[in-house]
C-alpha positions as CSV (number, residue, x, y, z in Angstrom):
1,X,63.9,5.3,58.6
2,X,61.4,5.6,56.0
3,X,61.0,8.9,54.5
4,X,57.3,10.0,53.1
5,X,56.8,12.3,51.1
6,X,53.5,12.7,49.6
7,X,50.3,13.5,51.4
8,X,48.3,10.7,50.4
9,X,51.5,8.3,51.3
10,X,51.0,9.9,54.3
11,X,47.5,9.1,55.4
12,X,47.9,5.6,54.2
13,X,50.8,5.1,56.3
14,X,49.0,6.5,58.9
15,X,45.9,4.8,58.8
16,X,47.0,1.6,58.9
17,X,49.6,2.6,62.1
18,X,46.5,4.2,64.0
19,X,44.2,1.0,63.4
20,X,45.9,-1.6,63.4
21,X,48.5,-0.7,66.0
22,X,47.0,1.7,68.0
23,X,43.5,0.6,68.0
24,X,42.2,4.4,67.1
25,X,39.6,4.2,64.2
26,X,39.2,8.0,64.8
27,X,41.1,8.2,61.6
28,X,38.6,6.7,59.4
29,X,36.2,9.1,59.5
30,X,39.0,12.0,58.2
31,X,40.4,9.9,55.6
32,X,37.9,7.0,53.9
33,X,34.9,7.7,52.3
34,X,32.0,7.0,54.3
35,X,29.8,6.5,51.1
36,X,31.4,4.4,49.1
37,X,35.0,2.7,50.6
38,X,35.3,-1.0,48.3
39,X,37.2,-3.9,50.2
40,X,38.9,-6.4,48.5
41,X,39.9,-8.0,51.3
42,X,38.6,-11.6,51.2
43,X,38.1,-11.3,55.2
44,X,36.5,-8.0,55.7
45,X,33.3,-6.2,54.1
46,X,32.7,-3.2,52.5
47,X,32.2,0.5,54.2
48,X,34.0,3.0,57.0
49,X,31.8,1.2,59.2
50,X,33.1,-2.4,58.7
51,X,36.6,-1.6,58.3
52,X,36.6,0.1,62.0
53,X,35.0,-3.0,63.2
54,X,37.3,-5.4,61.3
55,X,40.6,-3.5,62.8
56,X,38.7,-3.6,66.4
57,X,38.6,-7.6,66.1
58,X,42.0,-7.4,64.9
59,X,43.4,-5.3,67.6
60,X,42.0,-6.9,70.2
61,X,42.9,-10.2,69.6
62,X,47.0,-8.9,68.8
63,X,47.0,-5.9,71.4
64,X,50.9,-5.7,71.2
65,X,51.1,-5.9,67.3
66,X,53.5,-4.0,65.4
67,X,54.0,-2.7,61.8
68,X,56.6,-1.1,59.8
69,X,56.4,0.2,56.7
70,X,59.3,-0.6,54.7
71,X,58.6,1.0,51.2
72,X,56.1,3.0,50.1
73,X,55.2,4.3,46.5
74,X,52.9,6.7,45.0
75,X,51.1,6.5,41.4
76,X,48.5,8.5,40.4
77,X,45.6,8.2,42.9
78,X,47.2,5.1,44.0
79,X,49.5,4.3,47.1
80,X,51.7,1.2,47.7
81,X,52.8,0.5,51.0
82,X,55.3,-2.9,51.7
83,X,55.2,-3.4,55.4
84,X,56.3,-5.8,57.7
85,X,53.2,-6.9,60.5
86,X,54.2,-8.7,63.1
87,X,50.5,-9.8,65.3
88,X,52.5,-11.6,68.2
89,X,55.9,-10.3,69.6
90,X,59.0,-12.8,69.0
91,X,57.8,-14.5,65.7
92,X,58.7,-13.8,62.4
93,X,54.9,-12.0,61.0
94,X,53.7,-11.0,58.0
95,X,54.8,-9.9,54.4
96,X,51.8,-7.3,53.5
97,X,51.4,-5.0,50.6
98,X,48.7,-2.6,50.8
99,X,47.3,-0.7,47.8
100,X,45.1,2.2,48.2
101,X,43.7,4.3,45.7
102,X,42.0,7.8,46.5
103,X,39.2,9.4,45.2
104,X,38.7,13.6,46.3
105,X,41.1,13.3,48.8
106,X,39.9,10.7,50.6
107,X,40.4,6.4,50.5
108,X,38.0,4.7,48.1
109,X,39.5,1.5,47.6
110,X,41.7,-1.1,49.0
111,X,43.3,-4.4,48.0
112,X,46.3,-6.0,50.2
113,X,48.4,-9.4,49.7
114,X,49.6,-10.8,52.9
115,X,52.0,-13.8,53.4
116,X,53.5,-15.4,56.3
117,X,57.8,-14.9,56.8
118,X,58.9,-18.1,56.5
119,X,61.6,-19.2,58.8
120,X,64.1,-19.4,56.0
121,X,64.1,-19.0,52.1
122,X,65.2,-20.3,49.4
123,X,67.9,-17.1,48.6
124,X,68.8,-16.8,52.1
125,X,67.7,-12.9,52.1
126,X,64.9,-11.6,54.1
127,X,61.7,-10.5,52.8
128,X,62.1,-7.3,53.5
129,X,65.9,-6.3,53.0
130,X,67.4,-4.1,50.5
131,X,70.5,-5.3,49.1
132,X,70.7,-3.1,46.1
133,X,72.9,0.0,45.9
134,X,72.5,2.4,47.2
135,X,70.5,0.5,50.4
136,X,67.5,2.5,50.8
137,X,64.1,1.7,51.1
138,X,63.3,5.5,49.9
139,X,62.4,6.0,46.3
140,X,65.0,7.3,43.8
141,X,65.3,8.6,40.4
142,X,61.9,9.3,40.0
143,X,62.5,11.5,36.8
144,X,62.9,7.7,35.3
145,X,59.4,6.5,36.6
146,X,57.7,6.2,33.0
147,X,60.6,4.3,31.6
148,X,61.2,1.8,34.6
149,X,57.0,1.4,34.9
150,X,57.2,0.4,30.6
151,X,60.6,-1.8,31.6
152,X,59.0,-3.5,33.9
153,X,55.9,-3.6,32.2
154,X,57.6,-5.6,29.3
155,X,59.6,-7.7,31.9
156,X,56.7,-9.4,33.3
157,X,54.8,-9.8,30.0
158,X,57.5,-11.9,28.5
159,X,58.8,-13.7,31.0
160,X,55.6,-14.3,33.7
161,X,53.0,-14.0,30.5
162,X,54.8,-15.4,27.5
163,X,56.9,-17.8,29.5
164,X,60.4,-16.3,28.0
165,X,63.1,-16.9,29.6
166,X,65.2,-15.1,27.9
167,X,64.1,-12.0,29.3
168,X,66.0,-12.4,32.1
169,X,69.0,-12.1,29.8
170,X,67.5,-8.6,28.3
171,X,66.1,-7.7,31.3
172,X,67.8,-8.4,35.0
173,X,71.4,-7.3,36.3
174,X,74.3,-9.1,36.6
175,X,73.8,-8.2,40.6
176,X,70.5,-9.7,41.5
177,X,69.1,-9.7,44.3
178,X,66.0,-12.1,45.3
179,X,64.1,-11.4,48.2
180,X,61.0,-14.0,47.2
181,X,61.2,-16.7,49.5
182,X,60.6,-19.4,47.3
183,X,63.3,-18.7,44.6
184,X,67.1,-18.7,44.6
185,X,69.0,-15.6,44.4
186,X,71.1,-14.4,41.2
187,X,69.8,-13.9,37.4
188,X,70.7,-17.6,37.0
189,X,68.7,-18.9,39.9
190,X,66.0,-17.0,38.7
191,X,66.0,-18.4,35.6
192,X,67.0,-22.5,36.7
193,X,63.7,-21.9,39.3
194,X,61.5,-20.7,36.8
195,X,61.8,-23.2,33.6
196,X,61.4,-25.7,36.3
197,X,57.9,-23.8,37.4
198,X,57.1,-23.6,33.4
199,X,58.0,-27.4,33.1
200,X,55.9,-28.4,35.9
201,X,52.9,-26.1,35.3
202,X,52.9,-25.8,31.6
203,X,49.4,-24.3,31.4
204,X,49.6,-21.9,34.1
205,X,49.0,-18.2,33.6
206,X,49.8,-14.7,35.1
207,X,47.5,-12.5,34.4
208,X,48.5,-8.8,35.3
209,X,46.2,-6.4,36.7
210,X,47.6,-3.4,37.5
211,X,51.0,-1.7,37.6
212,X,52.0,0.6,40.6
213,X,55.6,3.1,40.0
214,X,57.5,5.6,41.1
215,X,61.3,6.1,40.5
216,X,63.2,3.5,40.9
217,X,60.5,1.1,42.5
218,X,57.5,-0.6,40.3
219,X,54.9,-3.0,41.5
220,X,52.4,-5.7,39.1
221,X,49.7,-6.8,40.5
222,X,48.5,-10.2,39.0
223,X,46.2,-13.3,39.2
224,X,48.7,-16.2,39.0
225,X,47.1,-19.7,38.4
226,X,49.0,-22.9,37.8
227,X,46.6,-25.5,36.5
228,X,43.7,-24.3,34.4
229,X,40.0,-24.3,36.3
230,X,41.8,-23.2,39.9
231,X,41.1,-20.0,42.0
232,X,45.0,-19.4,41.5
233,X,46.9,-16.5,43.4
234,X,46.9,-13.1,44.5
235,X,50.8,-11.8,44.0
236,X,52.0,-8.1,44.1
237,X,55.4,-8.2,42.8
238,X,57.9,-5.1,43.6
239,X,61.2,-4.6,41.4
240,X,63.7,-2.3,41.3
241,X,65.3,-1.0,38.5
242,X,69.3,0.4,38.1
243,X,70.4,1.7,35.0
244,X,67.9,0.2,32.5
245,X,68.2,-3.0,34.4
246,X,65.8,-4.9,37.3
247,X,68.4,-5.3,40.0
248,X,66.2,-6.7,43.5
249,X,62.6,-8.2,43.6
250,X,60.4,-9.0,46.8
251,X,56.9,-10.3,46.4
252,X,54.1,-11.4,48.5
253,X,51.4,-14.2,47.5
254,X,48.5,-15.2,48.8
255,X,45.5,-18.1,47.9
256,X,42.2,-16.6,46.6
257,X,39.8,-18.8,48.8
258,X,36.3,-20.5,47.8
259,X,34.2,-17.7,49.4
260,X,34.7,-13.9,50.8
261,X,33.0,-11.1,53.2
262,X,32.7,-9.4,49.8
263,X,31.4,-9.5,46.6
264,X,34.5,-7.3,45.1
265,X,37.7,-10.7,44.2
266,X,40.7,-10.1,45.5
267,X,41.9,-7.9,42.1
């Protein structure tokens, strides 16, 4: 069961429970701004307005969806939720982060990543598992949150920006555990299917946008591009930290297409 704790987790949580799976966008008029809410969507438009139409469409064409928040993290006027959405009963769904960030109390901004559950992956964990002790989805140690956020902060710019692989070395526990379905589990897997990524796509580039933590939990938002000149990636990748070392990862991706229902890109 996943525990929430602060207010604006709260109406996050909510909000996407009562649209999306209940249909009620009574809720968007208590908790977005009606003035000024930015999508960054690539499907749906700015404003209250179109986001209560955009969750109608959605709602009625998957009346017996289901969602279920899995982690959820709070930074600042920002709020990280990782939930599992699944739009038809009996298949395996959606992998979807959602970031909001508030402004006076109410939602003034959105950006999600969504990816479809693959049957199998490459690991064999779940997207959505924790493996990690202890096995919670809750937040812990949150007196650590400044170092793990500058840990992890350093993580991803040596090894995703700089291309070093040897951060893995300084960087991830001997007890890894990989939840991204495209990469084996362990340190070592890690690091096999990465130099092969960097030998494949020697120009590519990860670009990070912003960092989400609290406790033991820290998510990067980046662009991720592979070949110079292409619209490249939208990732959120979530990590979780153990004694001074990142011991689980899960991540979502998803393609930045051509055009969008907003002017706002997808970071």
């Amino acid at each position: 069961m996943l525990t929430v704790r602060d207010s604006k987790a709260r109406v996050a949580s909510q909000l996407l429970h009562d649209v999306f799976v209940l249909g009620d966008t009574a809720i968007v008029d208590r908790v977005v701004r009606p003035d000024s809410y930015i999508q960054h969507n690539p499907l749906a438009p700015d404003g209250a307005d179109a986001l209560k139409y955009f969750s109608g469409a959605m709602r009625q064409q998957f009346p017996q969806a289901a969602f279920e928040p899995r982690r959820i993290i709070t930074d600042g006027d920002l709020v990280l939720l990782h939930s599992r959405y699944v739009m038809v009963p009996g298949t395996e769904g959606l992998a979807v982060f959602d970031l909001f960030r508030f402004q006076d109390g109410k939602i003034a901004e959105h950006w999600d990543v969504i990816q479809e559950v693959p049957a199998t992956t490459a690991s064999g964990n779940d997207m959505f598992a924790t493996l990690s002790e202890p096995r919670t989805d809750a937040v812990g140690q949150r007196w650590f949150t400044a170092y793990h956020k500058e840990l992890v902060t350093a993580f991803v710019d040596q090894l995703l920006v700089r291309k070093d692989l040897t951060a893995i070395d300084a960087y991830v526990g001997a007890d890894y555990h990989e939840h991204s379905p495209n990469i084996s589990d362990s340190a070592a897997g890690l690091k096999a299917d990465l130099g092969s990524y960097f030998d494949k796509f020697p120009q590519s580039s990860v670009t990070p946008k912003r960092v989400i933590a609290e406790g033991d939990l820290v998510a990067v938002h980046s662009h991720y591009v592979d070949t110079p000149g292409e619209r490249g990636r939208s990732v959120i990748d979530l990590f979780r930290v153990r004694d001074a070392r990142i011991v689980e990862h899960w991540n979502s991706e998803q393609a930045v297409p051509e055009t969008a229902a907003n002017d706002n890109t997808m970071f």
